[in-house]
C-alpha positions as CSV (number, residue, x, y, z in Angstrom):
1,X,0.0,0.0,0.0
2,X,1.2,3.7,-0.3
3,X,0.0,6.8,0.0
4,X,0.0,9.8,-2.4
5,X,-0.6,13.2,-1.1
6,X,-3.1,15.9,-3.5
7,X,-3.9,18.9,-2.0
8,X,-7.0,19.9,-4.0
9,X,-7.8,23.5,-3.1
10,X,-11.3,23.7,-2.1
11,X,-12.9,26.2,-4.9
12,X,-15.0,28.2,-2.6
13,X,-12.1,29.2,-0.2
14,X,-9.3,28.5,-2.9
15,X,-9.3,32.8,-3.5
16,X,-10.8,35.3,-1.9
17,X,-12.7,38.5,-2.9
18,X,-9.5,40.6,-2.2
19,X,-7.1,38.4,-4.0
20,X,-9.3,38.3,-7.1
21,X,-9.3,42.1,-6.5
22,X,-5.9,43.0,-5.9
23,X,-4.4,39.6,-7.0
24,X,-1.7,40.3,-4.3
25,X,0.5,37.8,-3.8
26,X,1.8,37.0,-0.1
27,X,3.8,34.4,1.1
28,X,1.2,34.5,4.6
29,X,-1.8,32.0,4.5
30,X,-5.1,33.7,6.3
31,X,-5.4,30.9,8.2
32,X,-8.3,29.5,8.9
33,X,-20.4,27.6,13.9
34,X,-21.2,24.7,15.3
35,X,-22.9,22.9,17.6
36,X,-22.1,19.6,20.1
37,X,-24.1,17.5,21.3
38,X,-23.2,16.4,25.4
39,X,-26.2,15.6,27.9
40,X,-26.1,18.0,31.0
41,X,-24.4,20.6,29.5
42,X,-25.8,24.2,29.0
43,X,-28.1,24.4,25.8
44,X,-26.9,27.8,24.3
45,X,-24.7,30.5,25.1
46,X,-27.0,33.1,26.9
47,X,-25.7,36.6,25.4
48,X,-23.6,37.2,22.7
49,X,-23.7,41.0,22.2
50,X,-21.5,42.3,19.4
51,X,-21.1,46.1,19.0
52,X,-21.8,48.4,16.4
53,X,-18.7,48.9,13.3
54,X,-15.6,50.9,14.4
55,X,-13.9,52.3,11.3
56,X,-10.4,52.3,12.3
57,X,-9.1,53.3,8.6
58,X,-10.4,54.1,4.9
59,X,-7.9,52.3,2.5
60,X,-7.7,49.3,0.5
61,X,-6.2,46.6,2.2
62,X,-6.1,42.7,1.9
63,X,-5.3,40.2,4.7
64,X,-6.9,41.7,7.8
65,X,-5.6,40.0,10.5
66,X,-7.1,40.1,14.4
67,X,-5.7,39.1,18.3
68,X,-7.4,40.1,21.5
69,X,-6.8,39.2,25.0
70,X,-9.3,38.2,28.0
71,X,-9.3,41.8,28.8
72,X,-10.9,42.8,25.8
73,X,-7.9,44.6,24.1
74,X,-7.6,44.1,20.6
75,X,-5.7,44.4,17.6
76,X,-6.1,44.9,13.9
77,X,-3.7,44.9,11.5
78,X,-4.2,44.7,7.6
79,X,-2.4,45.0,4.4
80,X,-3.1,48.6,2.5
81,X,-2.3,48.7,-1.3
82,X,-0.4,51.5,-2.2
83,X,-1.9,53.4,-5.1
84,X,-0.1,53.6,-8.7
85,X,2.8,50.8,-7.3
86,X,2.1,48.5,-10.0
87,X,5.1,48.1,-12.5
88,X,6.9,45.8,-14.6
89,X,8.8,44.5,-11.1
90,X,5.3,43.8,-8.7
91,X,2.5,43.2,-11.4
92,X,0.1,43.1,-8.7
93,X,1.3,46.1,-7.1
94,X,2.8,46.8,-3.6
95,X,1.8,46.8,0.1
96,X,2.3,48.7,3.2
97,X,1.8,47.2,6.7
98,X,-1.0,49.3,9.6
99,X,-2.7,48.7,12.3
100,X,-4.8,49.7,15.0
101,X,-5.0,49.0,18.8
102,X,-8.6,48.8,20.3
103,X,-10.6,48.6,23.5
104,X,-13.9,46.8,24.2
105,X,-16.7,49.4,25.4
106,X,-20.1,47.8,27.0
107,X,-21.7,46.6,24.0
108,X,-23.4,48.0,22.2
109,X,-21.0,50.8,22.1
110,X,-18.4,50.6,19.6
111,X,-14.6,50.3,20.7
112,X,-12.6,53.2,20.9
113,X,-9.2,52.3,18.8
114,X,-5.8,54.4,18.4
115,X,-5.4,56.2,14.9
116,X,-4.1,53.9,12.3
117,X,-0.1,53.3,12.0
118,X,2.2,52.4,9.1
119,X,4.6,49.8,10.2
120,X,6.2,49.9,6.8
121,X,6.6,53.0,4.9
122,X,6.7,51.8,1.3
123,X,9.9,53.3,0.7
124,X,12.3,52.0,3.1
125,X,10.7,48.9,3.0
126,X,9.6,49.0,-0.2
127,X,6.9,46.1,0.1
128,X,5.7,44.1,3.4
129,X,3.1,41.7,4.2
130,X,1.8,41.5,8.1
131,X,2.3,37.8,9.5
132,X,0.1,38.6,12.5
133,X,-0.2,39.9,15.9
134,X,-0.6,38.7,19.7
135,X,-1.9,40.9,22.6
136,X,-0.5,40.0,26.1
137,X,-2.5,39.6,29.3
138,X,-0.8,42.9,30.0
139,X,-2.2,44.9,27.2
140,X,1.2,44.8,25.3
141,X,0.5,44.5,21.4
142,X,3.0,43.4,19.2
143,X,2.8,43.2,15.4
144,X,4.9,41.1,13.2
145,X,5.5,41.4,9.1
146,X,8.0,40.0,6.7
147,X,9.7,42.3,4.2
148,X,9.0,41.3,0.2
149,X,12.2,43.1,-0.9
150,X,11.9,41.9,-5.1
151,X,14.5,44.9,-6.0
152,X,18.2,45.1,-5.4
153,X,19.4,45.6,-2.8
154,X,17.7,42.3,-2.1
155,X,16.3,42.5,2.0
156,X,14.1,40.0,2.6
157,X,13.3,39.3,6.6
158,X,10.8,39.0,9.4
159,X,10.0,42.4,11.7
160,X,8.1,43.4,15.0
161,X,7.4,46.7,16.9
162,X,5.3,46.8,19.9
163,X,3.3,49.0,21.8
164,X,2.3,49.0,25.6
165,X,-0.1,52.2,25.4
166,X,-3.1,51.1,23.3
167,X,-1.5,51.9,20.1
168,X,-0.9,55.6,20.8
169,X,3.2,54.9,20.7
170,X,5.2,52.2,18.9
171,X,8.8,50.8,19.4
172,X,11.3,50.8,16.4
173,X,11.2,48.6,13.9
174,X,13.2,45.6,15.5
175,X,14.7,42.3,13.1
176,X,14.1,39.1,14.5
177,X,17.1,37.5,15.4
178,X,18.8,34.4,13.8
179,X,20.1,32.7,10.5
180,X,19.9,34.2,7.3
181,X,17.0,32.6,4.9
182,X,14.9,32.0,8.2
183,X,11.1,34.1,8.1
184,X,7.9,33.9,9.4
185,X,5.4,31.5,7.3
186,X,1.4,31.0,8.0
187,X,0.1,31.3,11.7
188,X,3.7,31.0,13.2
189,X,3.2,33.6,16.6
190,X,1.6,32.9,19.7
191,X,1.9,34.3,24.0
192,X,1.4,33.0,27.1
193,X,0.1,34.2,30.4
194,X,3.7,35.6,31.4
195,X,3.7,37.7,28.1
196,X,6.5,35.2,26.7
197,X,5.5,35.3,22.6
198,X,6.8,32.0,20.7
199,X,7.6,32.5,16.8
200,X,8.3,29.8,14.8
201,X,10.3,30.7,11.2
202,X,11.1,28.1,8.2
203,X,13.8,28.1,5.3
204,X,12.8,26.5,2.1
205,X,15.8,23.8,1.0
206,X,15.9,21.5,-1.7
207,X,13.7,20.1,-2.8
208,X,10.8,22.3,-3.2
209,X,8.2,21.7,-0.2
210,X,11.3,20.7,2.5
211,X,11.4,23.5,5.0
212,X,14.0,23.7,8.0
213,X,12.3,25.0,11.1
214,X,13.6,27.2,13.8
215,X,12.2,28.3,17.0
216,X,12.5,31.5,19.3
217,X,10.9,32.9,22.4
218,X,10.7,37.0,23.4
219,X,11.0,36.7,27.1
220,X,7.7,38.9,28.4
221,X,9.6,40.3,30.8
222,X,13.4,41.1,29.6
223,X,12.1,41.5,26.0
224,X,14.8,40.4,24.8
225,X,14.8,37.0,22.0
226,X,16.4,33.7,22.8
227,X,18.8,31.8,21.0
228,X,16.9,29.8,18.5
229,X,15.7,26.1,18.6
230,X,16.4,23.7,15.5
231,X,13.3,21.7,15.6
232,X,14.2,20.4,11.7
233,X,16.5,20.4,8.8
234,X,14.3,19.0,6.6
235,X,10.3,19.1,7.1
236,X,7.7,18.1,4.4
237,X,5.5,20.7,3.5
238,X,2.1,21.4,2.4
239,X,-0.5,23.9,2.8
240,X,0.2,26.4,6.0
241,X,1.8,26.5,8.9
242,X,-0.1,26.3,12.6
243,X,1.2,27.1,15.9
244,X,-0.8,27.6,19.1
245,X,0.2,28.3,21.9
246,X,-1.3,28.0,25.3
247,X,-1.8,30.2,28.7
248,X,0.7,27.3,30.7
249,X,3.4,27.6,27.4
250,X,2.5,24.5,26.0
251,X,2.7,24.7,22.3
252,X,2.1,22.8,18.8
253,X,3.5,23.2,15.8
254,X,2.2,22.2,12.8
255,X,3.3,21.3,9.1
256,X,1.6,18.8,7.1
257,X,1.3,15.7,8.9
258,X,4.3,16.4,10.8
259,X,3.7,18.2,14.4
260,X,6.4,19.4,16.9
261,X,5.1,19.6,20.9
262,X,6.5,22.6,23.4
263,X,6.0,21.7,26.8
264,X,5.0,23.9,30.4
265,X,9.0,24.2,30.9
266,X,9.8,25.9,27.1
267,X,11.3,22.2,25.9
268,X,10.4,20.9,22.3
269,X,10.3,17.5,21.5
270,X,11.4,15.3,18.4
271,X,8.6,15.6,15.5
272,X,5.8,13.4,15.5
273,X,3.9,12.1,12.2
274,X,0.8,11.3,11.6
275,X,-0.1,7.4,10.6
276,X,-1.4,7.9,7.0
277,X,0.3,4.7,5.1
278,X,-2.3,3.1,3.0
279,X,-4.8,5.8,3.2
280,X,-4.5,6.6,-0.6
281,X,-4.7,10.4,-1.7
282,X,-4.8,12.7,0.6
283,X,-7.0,15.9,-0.2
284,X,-6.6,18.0,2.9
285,X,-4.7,18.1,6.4
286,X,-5.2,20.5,9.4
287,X,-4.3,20.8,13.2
288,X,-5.9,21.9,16.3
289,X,-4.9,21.8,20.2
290,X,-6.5,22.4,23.4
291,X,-5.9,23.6,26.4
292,X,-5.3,20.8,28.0
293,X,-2.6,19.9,25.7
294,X,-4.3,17.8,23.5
295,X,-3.9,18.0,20.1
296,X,-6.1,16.9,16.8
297,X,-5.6,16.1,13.4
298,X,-7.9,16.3,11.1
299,X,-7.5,15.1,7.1
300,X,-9.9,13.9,4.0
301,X,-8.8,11.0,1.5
302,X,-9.8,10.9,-1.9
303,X,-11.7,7.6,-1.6
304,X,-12.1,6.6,2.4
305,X,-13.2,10.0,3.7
306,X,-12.7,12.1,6.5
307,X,-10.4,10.8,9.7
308,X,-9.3,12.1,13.2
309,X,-6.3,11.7,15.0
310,X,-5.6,12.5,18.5
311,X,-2.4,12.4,20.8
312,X,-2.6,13.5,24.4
313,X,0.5,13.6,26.8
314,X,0.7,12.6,30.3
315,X,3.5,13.6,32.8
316,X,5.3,10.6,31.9
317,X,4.5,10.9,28.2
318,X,5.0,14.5,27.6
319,X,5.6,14.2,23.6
320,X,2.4,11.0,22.4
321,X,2.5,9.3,19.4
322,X,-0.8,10.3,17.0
323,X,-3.1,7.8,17.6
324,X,-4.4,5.6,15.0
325,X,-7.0,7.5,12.4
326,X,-10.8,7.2,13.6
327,X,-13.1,7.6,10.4
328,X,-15.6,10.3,10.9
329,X,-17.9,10.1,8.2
330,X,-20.3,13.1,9.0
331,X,-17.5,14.9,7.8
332,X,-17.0,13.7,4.7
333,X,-19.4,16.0,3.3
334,X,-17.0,19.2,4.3
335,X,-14.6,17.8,1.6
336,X,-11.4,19.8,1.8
337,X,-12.2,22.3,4.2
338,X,-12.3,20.1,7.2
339,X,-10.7,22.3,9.4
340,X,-10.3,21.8,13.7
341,X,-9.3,24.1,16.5
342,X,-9.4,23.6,20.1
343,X,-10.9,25.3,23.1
344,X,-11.0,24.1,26.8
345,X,-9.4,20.7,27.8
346,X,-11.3,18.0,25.5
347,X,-13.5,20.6,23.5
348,X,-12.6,21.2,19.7
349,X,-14.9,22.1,17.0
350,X,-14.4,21.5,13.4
351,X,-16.1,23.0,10.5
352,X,-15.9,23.9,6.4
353,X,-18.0,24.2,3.8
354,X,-20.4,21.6,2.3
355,X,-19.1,20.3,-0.8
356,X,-22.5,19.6,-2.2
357,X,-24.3,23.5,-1.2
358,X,-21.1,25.5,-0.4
359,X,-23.2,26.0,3.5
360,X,-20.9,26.5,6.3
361,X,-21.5,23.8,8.8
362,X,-19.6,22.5,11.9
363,X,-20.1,20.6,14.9
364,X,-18.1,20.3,18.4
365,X,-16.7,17.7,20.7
366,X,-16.7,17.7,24.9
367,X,-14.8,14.7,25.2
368,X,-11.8,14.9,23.2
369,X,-13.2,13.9,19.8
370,X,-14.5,10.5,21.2
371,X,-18.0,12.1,20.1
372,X,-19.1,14.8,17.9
373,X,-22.5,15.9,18.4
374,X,-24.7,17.3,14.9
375,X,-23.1,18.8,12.0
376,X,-24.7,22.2,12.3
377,X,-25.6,24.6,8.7
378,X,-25.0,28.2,9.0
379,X,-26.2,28.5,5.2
380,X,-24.3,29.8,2.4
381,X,-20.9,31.0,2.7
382,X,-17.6,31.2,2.3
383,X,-13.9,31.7,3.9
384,X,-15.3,30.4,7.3
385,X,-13.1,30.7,10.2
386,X,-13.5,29.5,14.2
387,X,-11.3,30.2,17.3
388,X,-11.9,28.9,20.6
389,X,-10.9,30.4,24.0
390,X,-9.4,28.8,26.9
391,X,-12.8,28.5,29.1
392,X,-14.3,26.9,26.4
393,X,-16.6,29.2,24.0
394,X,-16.1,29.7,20.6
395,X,-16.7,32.2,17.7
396,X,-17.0,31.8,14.0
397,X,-16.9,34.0,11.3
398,X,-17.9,33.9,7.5
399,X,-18.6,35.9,4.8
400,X,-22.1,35.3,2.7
401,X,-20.3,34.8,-0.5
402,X,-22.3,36.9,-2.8
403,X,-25.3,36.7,-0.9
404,X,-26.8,39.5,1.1
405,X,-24.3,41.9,-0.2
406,X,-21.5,39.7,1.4
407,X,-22.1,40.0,4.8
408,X,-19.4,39.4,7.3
409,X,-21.5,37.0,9.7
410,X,-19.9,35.8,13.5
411,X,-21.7,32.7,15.7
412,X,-20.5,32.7,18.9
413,X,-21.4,30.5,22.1
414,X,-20.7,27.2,23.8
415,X,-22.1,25.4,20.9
416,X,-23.3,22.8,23.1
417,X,-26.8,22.1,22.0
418,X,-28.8,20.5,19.1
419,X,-28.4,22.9,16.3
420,X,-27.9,26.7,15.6
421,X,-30.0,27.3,19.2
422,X,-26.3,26.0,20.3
423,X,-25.0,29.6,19.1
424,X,-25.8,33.3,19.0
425,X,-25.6,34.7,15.2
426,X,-24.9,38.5,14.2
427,X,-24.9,40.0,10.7
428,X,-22.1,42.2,11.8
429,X,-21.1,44.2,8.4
430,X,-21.9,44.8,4.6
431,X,-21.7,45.5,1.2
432,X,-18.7,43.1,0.1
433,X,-16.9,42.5,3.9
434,X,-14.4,39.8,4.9
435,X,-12.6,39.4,7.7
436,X,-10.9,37.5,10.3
437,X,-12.2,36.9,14.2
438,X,-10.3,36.4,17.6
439,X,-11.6,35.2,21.0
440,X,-9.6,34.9,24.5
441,X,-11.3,34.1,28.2
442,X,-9.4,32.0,30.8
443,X,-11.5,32.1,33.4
444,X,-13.7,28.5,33.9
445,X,-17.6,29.6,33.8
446,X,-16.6,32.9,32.8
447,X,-16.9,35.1,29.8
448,X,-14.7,35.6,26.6
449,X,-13.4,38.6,24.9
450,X,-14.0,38.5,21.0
451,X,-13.3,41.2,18.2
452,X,-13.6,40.6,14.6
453,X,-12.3,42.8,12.1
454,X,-12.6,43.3,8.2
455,X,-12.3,45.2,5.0
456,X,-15.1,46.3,2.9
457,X,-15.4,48.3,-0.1
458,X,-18.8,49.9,-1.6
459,X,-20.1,53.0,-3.5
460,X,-18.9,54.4,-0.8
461,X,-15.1,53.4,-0.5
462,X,-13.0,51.0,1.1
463,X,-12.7,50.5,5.0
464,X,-11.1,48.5,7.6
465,X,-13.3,48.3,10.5
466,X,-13.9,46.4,13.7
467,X,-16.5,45.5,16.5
468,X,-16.1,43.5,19.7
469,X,-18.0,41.6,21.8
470,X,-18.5,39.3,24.7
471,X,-19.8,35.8,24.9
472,X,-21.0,34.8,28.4
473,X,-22.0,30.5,28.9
């Protein structure tokens, strides 16, 4: 038996409304509703209250990018096109890096957010793409971007600044440390509860597809960067990259089918693979972890349908093998967009979009994938994403793909229940939006901070904007 791995991009999500618009190309992958089914659990989320849009800046951008912490402080940070920068060197035109630092207001006021900032000025760094952003149980935001130098003198690497003052000052540019060839790739930064941000950077080698993988930390306190970690010389890739990282400093690190664990005491351990031999073609892969540690995998084959893998570590097994694939067949029908992300220890929710009607659905698990409960229909839609917070409520985020003057749509909840009653739904912007969504909460019982933010563009003109909200069990 062998196996042959086809990624087959999934033609709803394969381009979005921005990329045919700008067709930009960046080397960052946006990465990435529901419902479970588990007897004495609460039935809904009671209150979900979103508020009204915050324009935070008028531009064209691409790739808008969010992070919040259980505080409710926010980020936003986007790509913004700069005008007439399309020549013979970047057909599809240059970019410039902003952002905005928000705070949450009692819904339903609207968050009050710090004038927009250029991290990149379009000149010194001549083009840039943002690579994301964390928020620190302090307040402390940092943004990260990789240069997309294309003219000599040739300056390609990955950059931060930082600001501890709701966006209304920002440090100097700074370089991230280590070898030359090394940048950010995908979802690839992450903080804990001490303010200690993990970034994970990767070096294409020969062949195409094998990446060497490096690992730093930012020490919350000192700010200053440790030496790197070599998790690989040589790592199979496909797709994106995904790294979470928990409150406790546990971490994963995902590429393909092969995953790289960070334990409590900053340690990584050897990669572990997941057991595909003899499952044919493989259409899609993607990761999730909890905050318990655990960690999921979930992938489609061409022929045998959708599986699940787990590992789980122990204090005498801190680095588990993947356990053997469980066939899930309700998910067979999400094709390749089965995507998984974790929440609370043992709850994970995974979602995409129906092959057959192009309808977000999803459903969620309480006991570590052992059960799913139904796969829930959010209706039509497209570029769905989900995030889960450490207390164990989730938010998810669409956009109606030409219907309803694409309408960036959230659900947020517990999604325990029997259906959509399982979640709170808000219509939250219009008139061709898109988007990305955050959520963070620690406390057990307790609420979560969400924020989602977006582009738009109408008769009117184009906007980035942003509303917050709170999700209380």
């Amino acid at each position: 038996m062998f196996t042959t791995i086809f990624i087959q991009p999934n033609k709803k999500l394969a381009t979005s409304k921005y990329q045919t618009r700008f067709k930009y190309v960046d080397i960052a992958f946006l990465a990435t509703a529901l419902c479970w089914g588990v007897a004495n659990s609460p039935a809904h989320a009671a209150t979900a209250a979103w508020s009204a849009e915050q324009i935070v800046a008028t531009s064209p951008s691409t790739y808008v990018r969010t992070a919040v912490n259980a505080a409710g402080t926010s980020a936003i940070i986007w790509n913004q096109f700069i005008p007439g920068s399309i020549d013979a060197t970047h057909p599809y035109g240059r970019n410039q890096v902003y952002g905005s630092v928000c705070k949450a207001q009692p819904a339903p006021q609207v968050p009050t957010c710090s004038a927009s900032f250029a991290f990149t000025d379009g000149t010194t760094v001549l083009n840039a793409a943002n690579m994301g952003a964390v928020v620190s149980p302090s307040g402390k935001v940092t943004v990260f971007w990789n240069t997309l130098e294309t003219t000599p003198p040739t300056t390609t690497y990955s950059a931060s600044a930082s600001s501890s003052d709701a966006g209304q000052n920002w440090s100097a540019q700074e370089q991230l440390p280590g070898s030359a060839g090394y940048s950010l790739f995908g979802q690839s930064v992450g903080v804990d509860a001490n303010g200690n941000i993990v970034a994970v950077m990767v070096s294409p080698t020969a062949p195409k597809a094998i990446y060497s993988v490096q690992a730093l930390v930012k020490d919350g306190a000192t700010g200053l960067w440790s030496a790197r970690s070599q998790l690989s010389n040589g790592t199979y890739l496909f797709g994106s990259i995904n790294l979470f990282v928990n409150s406790d400093g546990q971490a994963l690190l995902n590429l393909g089918f092969t995953s790289f664990r960070r334990d409590v005491n900053g340690n990584w351990a050897a990669p572990q693979t997941v057991p595909i031999v003899g499952m044919g073609q493989i259409f899609s892969t993607n990761a999730g972890f909890d905050a318990g540690g655990k960690a999921y995998f979930v992938y489609r084959t061409h022929y045998l349908g959708a599986y699940l893998s787990t590992s789980s570590p122990t204090p005498t097994n801190p680095n588990p093998v993947w356990s053997k694939p469980k066939r899930i067949a309700k998910f067979d029908i999400l094709g390749s967009s089965l995507i998984v992300r974790g929440s609370s220890a043992g709850h994970a929710i995974i979602f995409g979009n129906d092959m057959n009607t192009g309808n977000v659905r999803a459903s969620v698990t309480a006991d570590g994938g052992a059960t799913w409960g139904a796969l829930v229909n959010f209706g039509y839609g497209s570029s769905p994403q989900a995030v889960g917070s450490e207390n164990g409520l989730f938010a998810l985020s669409w956009d109606s793909a030409g219907t309803n003057w694409d309408r960036f749509i959230v659900a947020a909840g517990t999604g325990v229940g029997t259906g959509t009653t399982a979640w709170i739904k808000n219509n939250l912007a219009g008139n061709n939006a898109i988007g990305s969504v955050s959520i963070a909460g620690n406390v057990p019982g307790g609420s979560a901070q969400t924020v989602a933010g977006w582009g738009r563009w109408d008769a009117i003109g184009d906007v980035v904007g942003l509303s917050s909200g709170i999700v209380t069990p």
